[in-house]
C-alpha positions in Angstrom: 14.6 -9.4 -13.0 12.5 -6.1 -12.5 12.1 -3.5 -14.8 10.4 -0.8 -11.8 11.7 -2.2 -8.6 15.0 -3.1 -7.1 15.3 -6.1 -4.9 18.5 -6.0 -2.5 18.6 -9.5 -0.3 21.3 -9.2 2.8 21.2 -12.6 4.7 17.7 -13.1 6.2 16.4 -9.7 5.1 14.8 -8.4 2.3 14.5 -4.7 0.9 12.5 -3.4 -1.8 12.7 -0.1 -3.7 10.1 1.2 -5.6 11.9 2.6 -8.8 10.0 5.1 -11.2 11.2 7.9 -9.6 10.5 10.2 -12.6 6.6 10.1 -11.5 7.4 9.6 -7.8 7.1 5.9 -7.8 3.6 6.2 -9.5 1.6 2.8 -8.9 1.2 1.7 -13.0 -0.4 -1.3 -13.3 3.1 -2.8 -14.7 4.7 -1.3 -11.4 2.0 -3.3 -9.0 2.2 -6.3 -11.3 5.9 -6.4 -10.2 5.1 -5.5 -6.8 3.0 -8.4 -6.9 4.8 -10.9 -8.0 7.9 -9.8 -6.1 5.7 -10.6 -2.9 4.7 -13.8 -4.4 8.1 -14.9 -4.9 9.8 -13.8 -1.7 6.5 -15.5 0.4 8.0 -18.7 -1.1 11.8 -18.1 0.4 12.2 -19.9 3.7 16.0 -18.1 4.1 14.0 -14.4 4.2 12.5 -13.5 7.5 11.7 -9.4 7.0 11.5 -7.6 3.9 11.3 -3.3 4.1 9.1 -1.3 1.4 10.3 2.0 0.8 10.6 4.6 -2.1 13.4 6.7 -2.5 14.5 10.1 -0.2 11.6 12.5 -1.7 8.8 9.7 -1.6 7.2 6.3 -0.8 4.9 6.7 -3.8 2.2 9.2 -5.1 0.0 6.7 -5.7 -2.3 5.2 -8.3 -1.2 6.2 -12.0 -4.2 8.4 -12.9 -2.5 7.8 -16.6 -4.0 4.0 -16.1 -7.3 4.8 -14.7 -9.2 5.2 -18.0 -8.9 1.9 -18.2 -11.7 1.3 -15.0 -14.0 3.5 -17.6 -13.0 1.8 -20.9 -16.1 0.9 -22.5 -14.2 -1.3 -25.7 -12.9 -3.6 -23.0 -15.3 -6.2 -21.9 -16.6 -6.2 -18.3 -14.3 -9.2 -17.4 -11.3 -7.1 -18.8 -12.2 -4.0 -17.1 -12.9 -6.0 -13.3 -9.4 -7.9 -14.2 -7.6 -4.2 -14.6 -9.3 -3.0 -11.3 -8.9 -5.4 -9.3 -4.9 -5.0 -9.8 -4.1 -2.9 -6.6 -6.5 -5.7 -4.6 -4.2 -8.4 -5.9 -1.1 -6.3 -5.1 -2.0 -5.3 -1.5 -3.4 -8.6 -0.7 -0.1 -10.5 -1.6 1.6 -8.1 0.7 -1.1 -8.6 3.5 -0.3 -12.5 3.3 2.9 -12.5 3.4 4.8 -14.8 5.9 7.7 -12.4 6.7 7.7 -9.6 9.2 6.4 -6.4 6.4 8.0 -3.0 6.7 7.0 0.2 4.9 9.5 2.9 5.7 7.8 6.5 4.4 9.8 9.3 3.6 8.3 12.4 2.3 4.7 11.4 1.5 2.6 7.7 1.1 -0.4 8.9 -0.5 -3.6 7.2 -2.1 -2.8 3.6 -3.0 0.7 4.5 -1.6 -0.7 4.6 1.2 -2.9 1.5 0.4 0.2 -0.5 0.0 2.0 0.8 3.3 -1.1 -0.7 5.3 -1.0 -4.3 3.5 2.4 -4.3 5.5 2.7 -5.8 9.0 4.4 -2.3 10.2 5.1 1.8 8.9 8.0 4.2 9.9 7.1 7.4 8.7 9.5 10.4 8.7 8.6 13.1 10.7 8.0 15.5 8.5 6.2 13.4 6.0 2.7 13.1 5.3 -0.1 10.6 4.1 -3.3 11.2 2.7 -6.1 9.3 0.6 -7.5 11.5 -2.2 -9.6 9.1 -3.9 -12.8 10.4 -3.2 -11.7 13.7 -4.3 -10.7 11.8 -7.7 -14.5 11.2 -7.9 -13.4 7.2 -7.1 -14.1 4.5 -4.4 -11.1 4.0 -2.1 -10.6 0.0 -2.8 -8.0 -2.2 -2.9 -9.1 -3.9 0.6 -8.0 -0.4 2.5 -11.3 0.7 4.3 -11.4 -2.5 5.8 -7.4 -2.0 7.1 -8.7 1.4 7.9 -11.2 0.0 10.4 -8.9 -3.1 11.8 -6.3 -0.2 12.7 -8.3 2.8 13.6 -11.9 1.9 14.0 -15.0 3.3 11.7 -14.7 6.8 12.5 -11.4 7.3 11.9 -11.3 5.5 9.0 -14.4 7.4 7.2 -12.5 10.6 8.6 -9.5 9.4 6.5 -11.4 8.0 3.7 -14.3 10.8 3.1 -12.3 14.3 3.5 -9.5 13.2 2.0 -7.2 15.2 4.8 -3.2 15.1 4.6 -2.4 13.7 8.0 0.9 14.6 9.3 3.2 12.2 11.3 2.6 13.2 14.8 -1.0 12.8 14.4 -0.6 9.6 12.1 1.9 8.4 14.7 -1.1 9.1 17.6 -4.1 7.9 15.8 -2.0 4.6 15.3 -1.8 4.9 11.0 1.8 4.3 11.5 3.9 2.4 14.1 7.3 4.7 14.1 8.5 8.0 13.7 11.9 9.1 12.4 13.6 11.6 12.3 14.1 12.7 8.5 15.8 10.8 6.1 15.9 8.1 8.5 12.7 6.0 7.7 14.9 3.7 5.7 17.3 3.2 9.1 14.4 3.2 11.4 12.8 0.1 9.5 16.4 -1.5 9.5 16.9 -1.3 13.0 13.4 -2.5 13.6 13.8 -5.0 11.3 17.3 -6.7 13.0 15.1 -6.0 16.3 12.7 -8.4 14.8 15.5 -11.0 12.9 16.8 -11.5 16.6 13.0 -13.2 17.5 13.0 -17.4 16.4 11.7 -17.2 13.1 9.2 -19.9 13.1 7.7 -18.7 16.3 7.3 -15.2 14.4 5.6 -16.8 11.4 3.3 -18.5 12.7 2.3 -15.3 15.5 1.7 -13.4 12.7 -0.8 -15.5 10.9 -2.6 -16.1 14.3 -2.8 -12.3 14.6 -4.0 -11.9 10.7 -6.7 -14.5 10.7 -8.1 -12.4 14.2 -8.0 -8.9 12.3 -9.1 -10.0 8.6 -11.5 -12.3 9.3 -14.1 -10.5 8.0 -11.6 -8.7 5.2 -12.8 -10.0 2.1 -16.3 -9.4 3.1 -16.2 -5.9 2.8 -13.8 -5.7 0.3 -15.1 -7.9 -2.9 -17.0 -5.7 -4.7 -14.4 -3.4 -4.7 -13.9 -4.4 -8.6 -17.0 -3.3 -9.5 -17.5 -0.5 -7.7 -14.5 1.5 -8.6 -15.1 -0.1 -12.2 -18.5 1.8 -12.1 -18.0 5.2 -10.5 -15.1 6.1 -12.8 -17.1 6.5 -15.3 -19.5 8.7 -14.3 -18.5 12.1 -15.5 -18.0 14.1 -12.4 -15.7 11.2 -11.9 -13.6 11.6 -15.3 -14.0 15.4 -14.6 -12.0 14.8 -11.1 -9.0 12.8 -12.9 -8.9 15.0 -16.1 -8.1 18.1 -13.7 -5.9 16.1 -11.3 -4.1 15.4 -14.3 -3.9 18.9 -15.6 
């Protein structure tokens, strides 16, 4: 059914692994078009009450696929094609924000950039403890979008979230673990277990009662989400191609 993930479904819960391993789970836009729909279709599944995000042993993901991101810059494409292709990761994280289910992301290694992005579209994070997250964008010469400053704030408030956002620092799990980035800390290898354990924790709550807590606690916190978050499209669309911009990918990309 998926060409980059693998879906495994054990009575009410649901785990996801993300599955281009060769690039360390790179997010391609084919990749987050899955990740999308995957969302999508499990948000429709009454029988599934927790689903767990994860990578693989090494990682969670590396993030965006600089390979793609010409494509925010592509002046052939029309302006409705080039807002359409940025606005991918927006789509992908917002599905996972809406989500009825109980949302787990359990981090081994690193979660970084829109890795990262998609670990705070979940409801919770286990992060193992000698992992690390970081968002590089601005170091990339692009906006961090996808909806995330505005997570950013809900979770951490504006300071720590422009500390995150503007100097781009890897964040270790003790500190991520204090500053409240992520939920849990495992020991290594463990992420994977932690979520499970968390995740029967949760299966043992009445499900509806647990739906419907959830939305009550998203509509408080995202309120003002898409406010902040709209012109993502465009502004990520316009920054990468400014040349200090397309300098800062070129070299990422060696």
């Amino acid at each position: 059914m998926y060409v980059h993930l693998q879906l495994h479904v054990q009575g009410r819960l649901a785990e996801i692994h993300l599955n281009r391993p060769n690039v360390r789970h790179a997010l391609s836009r084919a990749l987050m078009r899955e990740i999308t729909a995957c969302a999508r279709d499990l948000s429709d599944r009454t029988d599934i009450d927790v689903v767990i995000l994860s990578g693989d042993a090494r990682c969670f993901s590396a993030g965006a696929d600089l390979k793609d991101a010409n494509a925010w810059a592509d002046d052939s494409l029309s302006t409705v094609q080039r807002r359409d292709i940025a606005g991918t990761g927006f789509r992908m994280c917002k599905a996972w924000e809406e989500m009825p289910q109980i949302t787990i992301a359990a981090i081994e290694g690193y979660a970084v950039g829109g890795g990262l992005a998609l670990s705070l579209a979940c409801d919770w994070r286990v992060l193992a403890q000698d992992a690390f997250v970081s968002l590089p964008e601005i170091a990339l010469g692009i906006p961090l979008t996808w909806g995330t400053i505005a997570r950013l704030v809900n979770l951490l408030g504006p300071a720590k979230a422009k500390r995150l956002t503007i100097l781009c620092e890897r964040i270790g799990a003790p500190e991520a673990l204090a500053m409240g980035l992520v939920d849990y800390v495992s020991d290594k290898g463990q992420a994977l277990a932690r979520a499970q354990a968390l995740a029967a924790q949760t299966l043992a709550m009445p499900a509806a009662t647990m739906r419907m807590s959830k939305e009550s606690v998203n509509a408080a916190a995202t309120a003002l989400n898409h406010a902040t978050s709209y012109m993502a499209h465009d502004q990520i669309a316009l920054a990468a191609s400014s040349p200090e911009s397309r300098a800062a990918r070129d070299q990422a990309l060696g």
